[in-house]
C-alpha positions as CSV (number, residue, x, y, z in Angstrom):
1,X,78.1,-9.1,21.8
2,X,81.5,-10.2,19.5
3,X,80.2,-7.3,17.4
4,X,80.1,-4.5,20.3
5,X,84.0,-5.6,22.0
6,X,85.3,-6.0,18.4
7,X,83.5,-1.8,17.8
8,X,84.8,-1.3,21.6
9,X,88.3,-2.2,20.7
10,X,88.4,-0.6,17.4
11,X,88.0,2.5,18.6
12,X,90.0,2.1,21.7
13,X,92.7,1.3,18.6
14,X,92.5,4.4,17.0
15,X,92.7,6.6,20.4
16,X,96.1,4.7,20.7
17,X,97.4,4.6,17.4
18,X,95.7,7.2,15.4
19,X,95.9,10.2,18.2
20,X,98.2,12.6,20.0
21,X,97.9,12.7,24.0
22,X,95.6,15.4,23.4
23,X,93.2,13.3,21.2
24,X,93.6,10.6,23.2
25,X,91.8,12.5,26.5
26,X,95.1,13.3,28.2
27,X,94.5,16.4,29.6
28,X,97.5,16.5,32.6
29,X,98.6,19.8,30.6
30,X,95.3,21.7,31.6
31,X,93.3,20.1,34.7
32,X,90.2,22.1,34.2
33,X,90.3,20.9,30.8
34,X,86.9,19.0,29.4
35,X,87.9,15.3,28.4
36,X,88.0,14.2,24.6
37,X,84.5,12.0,23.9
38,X,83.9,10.2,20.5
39,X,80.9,11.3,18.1
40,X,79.6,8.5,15.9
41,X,77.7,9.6,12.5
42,X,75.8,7.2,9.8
43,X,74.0,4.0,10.2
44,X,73.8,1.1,12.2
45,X,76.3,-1.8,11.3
46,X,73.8,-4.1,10.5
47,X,72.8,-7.4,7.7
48,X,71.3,-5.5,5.0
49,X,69.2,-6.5,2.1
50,X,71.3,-5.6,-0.8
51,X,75.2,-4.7,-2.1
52,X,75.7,-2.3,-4.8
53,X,76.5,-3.7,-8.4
54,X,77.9,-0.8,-9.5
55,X,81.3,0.3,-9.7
56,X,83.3,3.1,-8.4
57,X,80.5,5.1,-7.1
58,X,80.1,7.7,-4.5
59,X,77.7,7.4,-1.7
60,X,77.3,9.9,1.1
61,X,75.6,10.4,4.4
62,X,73.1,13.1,4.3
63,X,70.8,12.1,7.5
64,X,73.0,14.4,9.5
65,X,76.3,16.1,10.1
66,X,80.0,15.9,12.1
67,X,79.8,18.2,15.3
68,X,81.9,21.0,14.7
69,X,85.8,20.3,15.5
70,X,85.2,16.3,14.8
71,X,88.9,14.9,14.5
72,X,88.1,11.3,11.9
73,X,89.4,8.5,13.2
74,X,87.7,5.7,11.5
75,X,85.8,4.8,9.1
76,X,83.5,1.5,10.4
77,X,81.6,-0.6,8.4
78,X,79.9,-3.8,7.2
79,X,80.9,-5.8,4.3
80,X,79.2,-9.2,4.6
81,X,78.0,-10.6,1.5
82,X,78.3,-9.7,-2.5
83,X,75.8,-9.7,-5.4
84,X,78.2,-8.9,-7.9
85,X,80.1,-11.8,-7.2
86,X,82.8,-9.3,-5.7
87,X,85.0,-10.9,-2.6
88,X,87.2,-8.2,-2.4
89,X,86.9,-4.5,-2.9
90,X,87.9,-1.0,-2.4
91,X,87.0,1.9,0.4
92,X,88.3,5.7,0.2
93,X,86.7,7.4,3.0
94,X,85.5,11.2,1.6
95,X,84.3,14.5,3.7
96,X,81.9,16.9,1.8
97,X,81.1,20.5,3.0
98,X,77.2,20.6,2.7
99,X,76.0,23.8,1.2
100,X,73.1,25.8,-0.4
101,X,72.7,26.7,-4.2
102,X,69.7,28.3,-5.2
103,X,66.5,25.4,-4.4
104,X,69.5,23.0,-4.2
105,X,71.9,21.4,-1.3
106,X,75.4,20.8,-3.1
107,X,77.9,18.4,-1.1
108,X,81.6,19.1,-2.3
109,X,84.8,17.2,-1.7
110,X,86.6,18.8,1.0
111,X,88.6,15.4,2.2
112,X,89.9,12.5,0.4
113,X,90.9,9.9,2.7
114,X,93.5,6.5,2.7
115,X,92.1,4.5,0.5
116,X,92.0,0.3,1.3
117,X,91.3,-3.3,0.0
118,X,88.6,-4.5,2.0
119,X,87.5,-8.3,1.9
120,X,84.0,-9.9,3.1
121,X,83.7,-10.8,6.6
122,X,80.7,-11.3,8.8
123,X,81.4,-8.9,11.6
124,X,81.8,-5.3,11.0
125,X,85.2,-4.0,10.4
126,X,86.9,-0.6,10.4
127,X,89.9,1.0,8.6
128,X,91.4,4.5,9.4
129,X,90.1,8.0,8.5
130,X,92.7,9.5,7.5
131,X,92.1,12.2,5.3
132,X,95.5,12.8,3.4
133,X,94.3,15.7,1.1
134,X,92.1,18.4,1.9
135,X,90.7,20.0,5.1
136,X,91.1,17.0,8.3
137,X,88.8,18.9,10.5
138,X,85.5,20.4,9.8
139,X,85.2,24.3,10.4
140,X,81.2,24.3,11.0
141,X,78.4,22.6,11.5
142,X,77.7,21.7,8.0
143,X,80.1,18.5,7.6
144,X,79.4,15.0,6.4
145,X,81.2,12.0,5.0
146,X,81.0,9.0,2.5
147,X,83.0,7.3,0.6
148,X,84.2,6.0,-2.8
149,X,84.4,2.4,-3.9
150,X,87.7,3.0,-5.2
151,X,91.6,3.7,-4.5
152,X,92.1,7.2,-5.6
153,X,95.1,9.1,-6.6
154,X,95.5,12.7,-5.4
155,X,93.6,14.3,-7.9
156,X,90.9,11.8,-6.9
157,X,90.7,10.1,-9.8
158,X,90.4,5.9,-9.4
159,X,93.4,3.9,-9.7
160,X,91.5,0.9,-8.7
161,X,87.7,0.6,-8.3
162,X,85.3,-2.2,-7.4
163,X,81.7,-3.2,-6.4
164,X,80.1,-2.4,-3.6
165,X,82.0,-3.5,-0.4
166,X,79.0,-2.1,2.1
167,X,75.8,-3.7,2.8
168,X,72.7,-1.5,1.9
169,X,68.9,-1.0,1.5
170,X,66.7,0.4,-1.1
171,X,64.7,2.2,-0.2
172,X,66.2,3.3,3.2
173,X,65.4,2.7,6.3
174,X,63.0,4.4,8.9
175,X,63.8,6.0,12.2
176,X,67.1,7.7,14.0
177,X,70.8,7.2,12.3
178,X,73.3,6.8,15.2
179,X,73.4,10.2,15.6
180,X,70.8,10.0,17.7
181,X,67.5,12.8,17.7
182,X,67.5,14.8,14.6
183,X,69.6,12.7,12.7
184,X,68.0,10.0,9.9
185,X,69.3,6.8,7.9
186,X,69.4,8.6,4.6
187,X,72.2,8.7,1.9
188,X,72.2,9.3,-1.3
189,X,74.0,7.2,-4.7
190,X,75.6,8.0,-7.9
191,X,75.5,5.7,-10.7
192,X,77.7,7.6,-13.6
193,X,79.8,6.5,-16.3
194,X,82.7,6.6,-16.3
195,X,83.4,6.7,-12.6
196,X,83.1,9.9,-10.7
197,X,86.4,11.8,-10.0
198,X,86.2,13.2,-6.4
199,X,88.9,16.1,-7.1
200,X,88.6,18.5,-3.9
201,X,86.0,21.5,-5.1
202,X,84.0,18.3,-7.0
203,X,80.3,18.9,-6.5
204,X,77.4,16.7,-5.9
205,X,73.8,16.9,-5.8
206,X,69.9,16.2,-6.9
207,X,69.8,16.0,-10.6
208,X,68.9,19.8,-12.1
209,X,71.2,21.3,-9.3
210,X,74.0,22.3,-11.8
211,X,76.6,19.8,-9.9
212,X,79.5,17.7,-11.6
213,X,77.4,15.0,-10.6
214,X,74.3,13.8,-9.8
215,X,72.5,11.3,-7.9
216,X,69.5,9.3,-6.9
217,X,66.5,11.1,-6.3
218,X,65.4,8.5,-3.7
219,X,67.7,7.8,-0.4
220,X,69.1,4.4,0.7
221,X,70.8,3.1,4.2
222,X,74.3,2.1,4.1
223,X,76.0,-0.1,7.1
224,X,78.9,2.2,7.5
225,X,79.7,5.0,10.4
226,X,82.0,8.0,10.7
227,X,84.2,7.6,14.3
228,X,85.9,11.4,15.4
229,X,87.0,12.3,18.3
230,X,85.5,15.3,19.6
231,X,88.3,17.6,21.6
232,X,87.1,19.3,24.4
233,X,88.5,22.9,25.1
């Protein structure tokens, strides 16, 4: 219950502080106007099995995408124990554009997000989604997110990079993400050398797909959720 009121209030948070009126469901202006509703992506914020060891790496949700015309407001996840003996560590939210290359799916940086120091806790936490280069709101239906564990400068190279700072499994879980019907628990890893820049334009995708970089060719669950709001015409 702590869990769902601390979510509840998080979001509530980022109606007030992170949107305009019209974000926020205020639609006095126009009467017959639809009200806002927030759309949740990912997986559930749950105790997990694992935390990466790796550093720097990108990790991205591919079990489903953003509804067209998602406005980010948060980026929600857990962050409860370490293996790598990591207390501390780093978050940069990211939104890829999903597309098609040949017998390949490519996901390119379209959004690099406020980057933050995040520290363990045992409930879920969020910080903001707030992309600060890059497209803010996705023009179709073929939009996801993940993130870097790292602070990146605006060319998104990593200024600061740590350990993982999400819980995980390997190999993922079974069975819906939060997006409800249609949408899985699958994302997929990196584990380069040196770390991965995440320049907008930067490509990622199954090894032999021609990308900058590559990744796992098996999925894993990460306890961590896109929050948009969703504006109604």
């Amino acid at each position: 219950m702590r869990t769902v009121l601390a979510l509840a209030c998080l979001v509530g948070f980022f109606f007030t502080a992170f949107g305009s009126p019209a974000l926020a469901g205020d639609n006095t202006a126009n009467p017959a106007a639809k009200p806002n509703t927030v759309t949740t992506e990912g997986s559930t914020l749950r105790h997990r099995s694992q935390v990466d060891e790796n550093g720097g790496q990108v990790y991205i949700y591919v079990g489903g995408s953003l509804p067209v015309g998602t406005h980010l407001a948060a980026f929600q996840y857990l962050f409860d124990f370490t293996e790598a003996g990591n207390t501390t560590g780093y978050i940069t939210p990211l939104l890829f554009e999903r597309r098609s290359s040949e017998a390949y799916t490519l996901y390119t940086v379209a959004g690099i997000g406020k980057g933050f120091k995040v520290g363990i806790e045992a409930l879920p936490r969020a910080i903001p989604f707030d992309v600060v280069e890059g497209i803010k709101v996705g023009t179709n239906g073929n939009f996801t997110f993940g993130f870097i564990n790292a602070i990146v400068d605006a060319t998104g190279a990593s200024v600061a990079a740590s350990a993982g700072a999400v819980d995980m499994d390997n190999p993922a879980d079974s069975g819906e993400g939060v997006g409800g019907t249609g949408s899985t628990n699958d994302w997929t890893a990196t584990n380069v050398s040196p770390n991965p820049v995440v320049a907008l334009g930067t490509t990622f995708g199954a090894s032999g797909s021609n990308a900058d970089y590559t990744f796992y060719g098996s999925y894993r669950t990460y306890s961590a959720q896109a929050v948009g709001i969703l504006v109604k015409p």
